[in-house]
Each structure stands twice: as C-alpha cells, then as structure tokens.
Kinemage of the C-alpha trace (Angstrom):
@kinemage 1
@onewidth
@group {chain A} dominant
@subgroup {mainchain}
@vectorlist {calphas} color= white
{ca unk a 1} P -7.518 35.724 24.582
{ca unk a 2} L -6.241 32.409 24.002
{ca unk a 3} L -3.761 32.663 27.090
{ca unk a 4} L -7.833 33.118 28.565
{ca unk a 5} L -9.478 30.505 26.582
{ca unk a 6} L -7.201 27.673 26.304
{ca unk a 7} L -6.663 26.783 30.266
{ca unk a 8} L -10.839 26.875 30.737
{ca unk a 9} L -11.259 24.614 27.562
{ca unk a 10} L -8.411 21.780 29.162
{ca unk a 11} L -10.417 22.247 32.171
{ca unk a 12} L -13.704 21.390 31.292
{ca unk a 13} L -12.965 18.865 29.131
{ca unk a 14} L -11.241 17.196 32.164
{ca unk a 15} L -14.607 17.602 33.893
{ca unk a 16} L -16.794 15.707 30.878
{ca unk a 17} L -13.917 12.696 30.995
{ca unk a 18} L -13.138 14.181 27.306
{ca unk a 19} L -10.161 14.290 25.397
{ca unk a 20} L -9.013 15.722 22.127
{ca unk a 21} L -6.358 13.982 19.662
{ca unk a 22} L -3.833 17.497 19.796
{ca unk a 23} L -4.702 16.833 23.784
{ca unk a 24} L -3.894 13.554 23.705
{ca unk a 25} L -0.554 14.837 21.955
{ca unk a 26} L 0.660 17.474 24.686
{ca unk a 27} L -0.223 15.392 27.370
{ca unk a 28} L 2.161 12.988 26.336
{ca unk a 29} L 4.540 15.158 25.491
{ca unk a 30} L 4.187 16.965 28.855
{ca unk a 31} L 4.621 13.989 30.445
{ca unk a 32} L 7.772 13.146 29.120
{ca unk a 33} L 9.311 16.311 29.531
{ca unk a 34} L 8.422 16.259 33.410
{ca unk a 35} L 11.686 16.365 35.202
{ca unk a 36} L 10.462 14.425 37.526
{ca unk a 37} L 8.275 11.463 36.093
{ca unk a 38} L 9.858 12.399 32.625
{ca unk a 39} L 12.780 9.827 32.732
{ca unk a 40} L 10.861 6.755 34.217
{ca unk a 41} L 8.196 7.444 31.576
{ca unk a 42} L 10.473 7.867 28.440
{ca unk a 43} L 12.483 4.625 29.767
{ca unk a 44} L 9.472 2.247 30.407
{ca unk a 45} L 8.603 3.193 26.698
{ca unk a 46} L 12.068 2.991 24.878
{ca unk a 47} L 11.700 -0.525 27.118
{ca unk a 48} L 8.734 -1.334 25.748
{ca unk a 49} L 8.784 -0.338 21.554
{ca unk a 50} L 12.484 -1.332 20.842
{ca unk a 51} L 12.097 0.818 17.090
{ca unk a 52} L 9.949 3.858 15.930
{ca unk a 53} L 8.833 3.557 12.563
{ca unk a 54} L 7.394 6.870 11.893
{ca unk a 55} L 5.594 6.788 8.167
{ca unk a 56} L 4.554 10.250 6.475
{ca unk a 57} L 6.849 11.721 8.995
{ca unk a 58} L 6.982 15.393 6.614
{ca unk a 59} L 4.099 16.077 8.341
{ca unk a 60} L 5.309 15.749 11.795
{ca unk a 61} L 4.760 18.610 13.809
{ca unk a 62} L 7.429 19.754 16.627
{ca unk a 63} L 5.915 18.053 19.587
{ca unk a 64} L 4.930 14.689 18.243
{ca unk a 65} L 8.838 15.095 17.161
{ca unk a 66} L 10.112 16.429 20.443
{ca unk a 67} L 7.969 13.121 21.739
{ca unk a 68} L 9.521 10.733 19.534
{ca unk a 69} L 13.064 11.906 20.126
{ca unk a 70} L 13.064 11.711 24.220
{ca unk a 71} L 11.893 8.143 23.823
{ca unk a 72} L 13.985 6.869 20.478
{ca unk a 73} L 17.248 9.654 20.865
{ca unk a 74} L 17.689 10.199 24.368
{ca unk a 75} L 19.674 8.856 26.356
{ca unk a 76} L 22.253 10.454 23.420
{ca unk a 77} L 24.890 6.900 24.942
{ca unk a 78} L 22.114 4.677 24.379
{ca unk a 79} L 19.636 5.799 21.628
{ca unk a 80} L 17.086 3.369 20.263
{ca unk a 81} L 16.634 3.308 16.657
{ca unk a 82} L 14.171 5.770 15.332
{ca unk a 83} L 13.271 5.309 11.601
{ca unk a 84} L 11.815 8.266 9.566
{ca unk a 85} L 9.609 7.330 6.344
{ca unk a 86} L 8.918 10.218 4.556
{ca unk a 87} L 8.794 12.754 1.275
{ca unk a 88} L 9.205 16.724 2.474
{ca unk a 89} L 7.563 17.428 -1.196
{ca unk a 90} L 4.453 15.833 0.052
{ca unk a 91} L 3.971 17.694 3.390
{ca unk a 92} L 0.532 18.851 3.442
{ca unk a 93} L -0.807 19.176 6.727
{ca unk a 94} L 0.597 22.695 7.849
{ca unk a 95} L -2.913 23.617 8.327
{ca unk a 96} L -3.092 21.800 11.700
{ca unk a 97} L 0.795 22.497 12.609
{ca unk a 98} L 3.212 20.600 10.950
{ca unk a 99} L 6.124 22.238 10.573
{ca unk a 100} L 8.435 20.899 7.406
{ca unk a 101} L 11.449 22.337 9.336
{ca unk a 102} L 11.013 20.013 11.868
{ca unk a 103} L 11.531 17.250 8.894
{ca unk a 104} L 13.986 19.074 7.661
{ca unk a 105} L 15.743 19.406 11.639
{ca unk a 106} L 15.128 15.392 12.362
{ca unk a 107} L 16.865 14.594 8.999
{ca unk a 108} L 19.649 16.826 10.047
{ca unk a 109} L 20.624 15.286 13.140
{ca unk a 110} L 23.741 13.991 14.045
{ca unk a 111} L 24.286 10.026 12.915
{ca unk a 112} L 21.600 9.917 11.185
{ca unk a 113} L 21.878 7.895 8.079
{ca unk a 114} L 19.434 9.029 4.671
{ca unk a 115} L 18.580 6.698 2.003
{ca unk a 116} L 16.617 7.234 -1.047
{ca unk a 117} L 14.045 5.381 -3.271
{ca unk a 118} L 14.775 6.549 -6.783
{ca unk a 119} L 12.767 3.980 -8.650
{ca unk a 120} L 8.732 4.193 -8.980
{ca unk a 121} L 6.626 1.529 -10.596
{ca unk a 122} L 3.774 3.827 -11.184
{ca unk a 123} L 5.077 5.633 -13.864
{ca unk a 124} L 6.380 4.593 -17.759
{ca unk a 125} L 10.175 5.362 -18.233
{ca unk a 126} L 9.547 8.567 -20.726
{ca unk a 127} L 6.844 10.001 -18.253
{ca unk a 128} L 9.227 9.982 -15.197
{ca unk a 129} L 11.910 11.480 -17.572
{ca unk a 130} L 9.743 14.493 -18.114
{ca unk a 131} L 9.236 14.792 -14.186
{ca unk a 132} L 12.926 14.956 -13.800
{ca unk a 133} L 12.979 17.677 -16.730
{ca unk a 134} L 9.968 19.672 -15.184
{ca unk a 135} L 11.345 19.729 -11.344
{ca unk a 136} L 15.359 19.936 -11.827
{ca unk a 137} L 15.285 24.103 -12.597
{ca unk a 138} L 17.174 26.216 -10.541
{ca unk a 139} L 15.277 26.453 -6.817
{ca unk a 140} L 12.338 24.150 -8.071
{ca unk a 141} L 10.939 24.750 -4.425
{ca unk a 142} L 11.951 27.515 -3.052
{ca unk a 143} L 13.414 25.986 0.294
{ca unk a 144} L 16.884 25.323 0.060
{ca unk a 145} L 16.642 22.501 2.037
{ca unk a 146} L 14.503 20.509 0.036
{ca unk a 147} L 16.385 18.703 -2.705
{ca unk a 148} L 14.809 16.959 -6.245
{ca unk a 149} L 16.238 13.641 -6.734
{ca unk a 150} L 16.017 12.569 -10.504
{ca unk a 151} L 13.818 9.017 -10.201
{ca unk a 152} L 14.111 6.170 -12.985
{ca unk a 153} L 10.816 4.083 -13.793
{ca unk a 154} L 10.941 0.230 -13.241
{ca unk a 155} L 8.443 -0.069 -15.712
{ca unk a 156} L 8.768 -2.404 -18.627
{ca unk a 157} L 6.632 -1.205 -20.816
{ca unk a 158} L 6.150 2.621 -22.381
{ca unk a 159} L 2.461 3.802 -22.286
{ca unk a 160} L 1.330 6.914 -24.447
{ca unk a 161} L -1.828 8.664 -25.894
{ca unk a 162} L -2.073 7.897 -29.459
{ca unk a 163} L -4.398 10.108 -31.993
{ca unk a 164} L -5.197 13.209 -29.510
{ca unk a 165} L -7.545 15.867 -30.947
{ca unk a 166} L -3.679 17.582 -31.173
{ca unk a 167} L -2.366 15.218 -32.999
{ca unk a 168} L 0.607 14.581 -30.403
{ca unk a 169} L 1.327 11.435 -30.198
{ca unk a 170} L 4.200 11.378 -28.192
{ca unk a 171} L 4.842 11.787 -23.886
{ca unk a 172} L 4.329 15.189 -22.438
{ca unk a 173} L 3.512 17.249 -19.797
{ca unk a 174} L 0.522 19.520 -20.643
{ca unk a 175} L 0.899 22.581 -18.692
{ca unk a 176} L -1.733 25.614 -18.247
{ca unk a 177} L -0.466 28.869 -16.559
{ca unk a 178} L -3.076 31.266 -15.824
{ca unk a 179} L -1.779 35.363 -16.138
{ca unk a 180} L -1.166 36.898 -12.341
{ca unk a 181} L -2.372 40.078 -13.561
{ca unk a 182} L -5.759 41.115 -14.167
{ca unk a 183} L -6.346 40.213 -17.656
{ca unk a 184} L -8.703 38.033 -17.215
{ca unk a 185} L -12.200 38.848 -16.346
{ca unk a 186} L -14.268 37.840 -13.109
{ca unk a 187} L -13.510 37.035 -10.108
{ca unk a 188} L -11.561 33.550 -8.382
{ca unk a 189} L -14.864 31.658 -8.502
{ca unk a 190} L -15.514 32.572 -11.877
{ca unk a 191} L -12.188 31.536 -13.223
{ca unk a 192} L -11.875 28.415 -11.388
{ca unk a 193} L -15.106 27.397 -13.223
{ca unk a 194} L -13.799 28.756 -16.446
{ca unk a 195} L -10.382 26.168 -15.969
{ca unk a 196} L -12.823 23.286 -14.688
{ca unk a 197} L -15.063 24.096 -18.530
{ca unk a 198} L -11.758 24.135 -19.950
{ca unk a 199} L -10.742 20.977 -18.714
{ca unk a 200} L -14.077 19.355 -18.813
{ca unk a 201} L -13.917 20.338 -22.639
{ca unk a 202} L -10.324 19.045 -23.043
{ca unk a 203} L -11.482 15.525 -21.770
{ca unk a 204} L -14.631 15.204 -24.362
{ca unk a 205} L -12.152 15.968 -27.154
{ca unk a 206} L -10.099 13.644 -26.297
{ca unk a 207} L -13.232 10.730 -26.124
{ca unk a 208} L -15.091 12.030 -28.881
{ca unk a 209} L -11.315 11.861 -31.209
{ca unk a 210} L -11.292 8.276 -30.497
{ca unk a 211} L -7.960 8.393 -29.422
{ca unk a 212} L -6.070 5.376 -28.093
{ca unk a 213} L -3.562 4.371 -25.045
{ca unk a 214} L -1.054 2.360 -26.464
{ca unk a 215} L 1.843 0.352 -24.401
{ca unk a 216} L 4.821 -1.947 -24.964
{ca unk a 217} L 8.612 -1.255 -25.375
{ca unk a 218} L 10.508 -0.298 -28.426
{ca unk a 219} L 10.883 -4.421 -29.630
{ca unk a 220} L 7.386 -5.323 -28.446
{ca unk a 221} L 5.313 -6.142 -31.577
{ca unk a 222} L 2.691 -5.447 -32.078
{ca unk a 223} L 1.681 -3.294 -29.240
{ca unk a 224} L -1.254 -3.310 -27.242
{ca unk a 225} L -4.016 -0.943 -28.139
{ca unk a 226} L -7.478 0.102 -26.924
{ca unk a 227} L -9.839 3.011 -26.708
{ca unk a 228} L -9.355 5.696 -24.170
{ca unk a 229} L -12.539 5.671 -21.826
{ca unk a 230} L -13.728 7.869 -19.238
{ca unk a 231} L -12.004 5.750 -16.398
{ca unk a 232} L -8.352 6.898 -17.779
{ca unk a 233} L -9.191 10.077 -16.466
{ca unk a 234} L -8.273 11.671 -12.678
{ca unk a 235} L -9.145 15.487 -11.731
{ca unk a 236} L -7.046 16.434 -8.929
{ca unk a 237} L -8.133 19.325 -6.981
{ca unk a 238} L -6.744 21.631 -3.926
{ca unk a 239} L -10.390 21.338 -2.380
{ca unk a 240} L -13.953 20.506 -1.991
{ca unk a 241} L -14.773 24.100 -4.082
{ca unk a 242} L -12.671 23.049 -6.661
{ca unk a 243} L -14.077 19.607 -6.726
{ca unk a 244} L -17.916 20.786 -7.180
{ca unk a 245} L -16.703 23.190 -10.103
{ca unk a 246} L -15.384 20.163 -11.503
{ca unk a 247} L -18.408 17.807 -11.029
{ca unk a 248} L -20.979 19.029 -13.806
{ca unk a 249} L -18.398 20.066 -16.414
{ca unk a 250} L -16.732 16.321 -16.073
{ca unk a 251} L -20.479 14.803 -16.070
{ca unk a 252} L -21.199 16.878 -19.288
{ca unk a 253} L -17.842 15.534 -21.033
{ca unk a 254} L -18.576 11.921 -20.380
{ca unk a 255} L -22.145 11.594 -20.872
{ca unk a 256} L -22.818 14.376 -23.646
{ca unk a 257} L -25.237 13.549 -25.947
C-alpha cells in the first residue's frame, strides 16, 4: 500500500509547488547520495559551513545523520568538524523516526572525541545527590549503551521544604508506583484521574500546612524563608489527556474555598 501511496503523494505535491519538512529531508539526502551530482553537492557545502553544530542531536533520525556525515565526515582524509550536542536520556521524538541508535552509532565513530557536562545550576547540591542515588541501579535504562553519569550541583545555596503536612523536613524524592496488576479498579482513564486527585490533593496540603521553602548553606545565618505559593508548583505530564485530568483537580487545590 504504501509502496502504492507514497510515489503518487511525492508526485502531486510536485504538481501544487508543495513541499513537506520529512520531503525537504530526503530530497537532500537523495541528493547527496547521487553518484553523480552527490560529490559536487556535498563539497560546495562542506565549502560553504566550515563546522556542524548539531544541538538535541538524540533525536536525530538516520537520514538527517547519513546527511550530516557525507558533508562533515566524508572525504574520511579530509573531514570537517562535525559537533554533536546532545543527552540520549532525553530522546523523545521516536514518534516521527528518530532512532537513539543512530546517537548511539554517531557517538561511536572512529576519532570521535566525547566530553561531558557534569555540573547543573538548576538544581541544590542534596537534590542532585538524590538523582545520582535514584538513576545509578544496576541497568537504570535498559540499553546498555546508555550510561548515567553522577552530576554535582554548582549551586551555592541548599533549598528544602520546611513544615510539610508529613512533617519531612529534609530533601527527597517522593515516589508513587502504581500496582501492574489489576488491583485497582477502573479502567486507564479512570486511574489517571484518580493520580491527577491524588496529586491535586497532595498540593492543597501542602498550601493549606503553611509550609515554607527555605535556602542558604550550612554557615548561612539566618536563612531565607517564605511561604510556599501556588507558583512553586510544576505538573509534568506525558500528554494533552494527562494534562486536562490535571487541570480541574490543580484549579480546585489552589483556589479552594
């Protein structure tokens, strides 16, 4: 069918002067892999962009790769300097055909040099420690050929939750795991909005407590202190259905009467 479809689709969007971005993609990469207009093309570009600086590159797929590396890699005596920017524990777009091997591969190849950023300034010090706790188990990801570095925060200051409905007041990593068996009543709808009530609910108790963020570093004194409010909060979701589920329950926590 699609052997069918595909070749009618290219041609009548060459008829309507229309093209796709995934066309714009293998036409390029066609190109370049012409044997006969293939070299000129691939040379008039290495000419032309002296370095490739490819960001979010985990989500490359294996033609924008296979593009990249006949203008940056090839000739093999007189590569240009390609320059890969990228996490492969962030790839997300295998939906639309990236392929993390392909990462993975480009990483891989021969010469090529592989540095690491182990320091984050997003994070406090004791909060990135628990990270590095939480993802150094045995096969944290399955793929052998993705590999947890241990980061270090270069944050001054410690930040923590201080009088929780809990009473916790220390760093942690709350984490909910949900049986796999059947336990549980309803169906996947029903329990996502169960978890996003649950959550919802877990956010009011922590506003209504009064509890506090706190920050500074062990010889800071006194520290600084000040009401959570709604704005310390962040939901994240897989998608737009989880979202919605989310919506009302989160309205109802911060506005309750």
């Amino acid at each position: 069918m699609l052997d069918y479809v595909r070749p009618r689709l290219d041609q009548w969007l060459h008829g309507q002067r229309w093209i796709t971005f995934d066309g714009i993609i293998s036409r390029v990469h066609d190109a370049l892999h012409d044997k006969g207009s293939g070299p000129a093309l691939a040379a008039a570009l290495r000419k032309r962009h002296k370095i490739g600086l490819i960001d979010e590159s985990q989500d490359t797929d294996p033609r924008q790769f296979a593009i990249f590396k006949k203008i940056f890699l090839e000739p093999a005596d007189d590569p240009c300097r390609m320059v890969l920017i990228g996490d492969p524990k962030q790839a997300i777009y295998a939906f639309r055909g990236a392929d993390l091997n392909t990462y993975l591969n480009a990483r891989a190849q021969a010469g090529a040099k592989v540095f690491s950023l182990n320091q984050t300034y997003r994070a406090p010090p004791k909060l990135v420690a628990a990270v590095n706790a939480f993802f150094q188990g045995k096969q944290a990801f399955l793929n052998p050929g993705l590999q947890f570095m241990p980061a270090q925060s270069g944050m001054s200051a410690e930040r923590w939750l201080a009088g929780d409905p809990d009473g916790n007041n220390e760093h942690r990593v709350e984490v909910w795991i949900c049986p796999s068996d059947t336990s549980l009543p309803g169906n996947k709808q029903q329990l996502t909005q169960l978890l996003a009530e649950s959550i919802a609910a877990r956010i009011a108790a922590i506003l209504v407590s009064q509890s506090r963020l706190e920050s500074g570093t062990d010889n800071a004194n006194p520290l600084a202190s000040r009401l959570v409010h709604p704005g310390d909060f962040a939901v994240l979701v897989g998608d737009h259905f989880e979202a919605e589920a989310m919506l009302m329950p989160c309205i109802y926590a911060v506005y309750q009467p």
